[in-house]
C-alpha positions in Angstrom: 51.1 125.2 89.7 51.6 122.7 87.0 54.0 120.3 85.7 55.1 122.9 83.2 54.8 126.0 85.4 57.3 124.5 87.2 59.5 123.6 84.7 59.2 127.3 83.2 60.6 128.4 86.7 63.3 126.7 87.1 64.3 127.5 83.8 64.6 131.1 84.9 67.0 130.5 88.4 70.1 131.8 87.4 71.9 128.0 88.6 70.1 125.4 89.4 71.6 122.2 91.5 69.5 119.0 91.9 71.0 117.0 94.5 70.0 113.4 95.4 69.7 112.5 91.6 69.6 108.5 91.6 67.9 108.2 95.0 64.9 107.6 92.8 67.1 104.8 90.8 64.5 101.7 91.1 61.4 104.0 91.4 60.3 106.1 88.9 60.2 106.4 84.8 58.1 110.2 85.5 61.7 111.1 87.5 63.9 110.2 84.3 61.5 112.3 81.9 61.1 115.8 84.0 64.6 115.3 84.8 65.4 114.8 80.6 62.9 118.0 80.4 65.1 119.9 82.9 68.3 119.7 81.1 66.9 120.0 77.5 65.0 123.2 79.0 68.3 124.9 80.6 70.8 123.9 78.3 68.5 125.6 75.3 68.5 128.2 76.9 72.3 128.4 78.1 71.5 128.1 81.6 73.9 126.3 83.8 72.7 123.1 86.1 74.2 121.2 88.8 73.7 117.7 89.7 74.7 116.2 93.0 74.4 112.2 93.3 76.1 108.9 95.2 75.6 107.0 91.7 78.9 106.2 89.9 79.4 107.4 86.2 77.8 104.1 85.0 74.9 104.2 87.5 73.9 107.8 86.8 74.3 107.0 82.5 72.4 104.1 83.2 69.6 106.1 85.1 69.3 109.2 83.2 70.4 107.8 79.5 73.3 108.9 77.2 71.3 111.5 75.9 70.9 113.6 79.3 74.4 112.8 80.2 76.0 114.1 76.9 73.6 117.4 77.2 75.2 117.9 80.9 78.6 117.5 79.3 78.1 120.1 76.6 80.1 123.7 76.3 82.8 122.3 78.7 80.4 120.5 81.5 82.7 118.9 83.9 82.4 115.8 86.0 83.9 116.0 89.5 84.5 112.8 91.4 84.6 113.1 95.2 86.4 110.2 96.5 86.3 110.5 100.4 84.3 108.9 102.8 80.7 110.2 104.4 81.2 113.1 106.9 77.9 111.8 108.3 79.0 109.4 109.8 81.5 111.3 111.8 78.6 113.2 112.8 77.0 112.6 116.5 
């Protein structure tokens, strides 16, 4: 399957959530641009998306740019802050 392929199917889930957006942060310039694809590709087509990350507000605008940000934000997008500690770590 190609780049593209790909990016045509997730297009069609009804929601998509990408979760772990950031972990990338120091790594990858491809990341930033299929990421920038994603959201220009759903939000043309009026297709909701999630995205899950342990960046703050200025980390994640500083990763994925003003541009994706404001895109996520369009037709009421909400940002949720969740405050509380790693359940993880309670985890044994």
């Amino acid at each position: 399957m190609t780049e593209q392929q790909l990016l045509d199917e997730l297009c069609k889930v009804d929601l998509l959530i990408l979760d772990e957006i950031g972990i990338q942060y120091q790594h990858s310039e491809n990341t930033k641009i299929i990421v920038n694809q994603m959201v220009d590709k759903r939000t043309s087509h009026k297709k909701p998306l999630g995205m899950l990350t342990n960046l703050n507000s200025e980390q994640i605008r500083q990763f994925l740019g003003d541009r994706v940000i404001d895109r996520m934000m369009m037709s009421n997008g909400l940002w949720l802050n969740f405050n509380w500690s790693s359940y993880r770590r309670k985890i044994q």
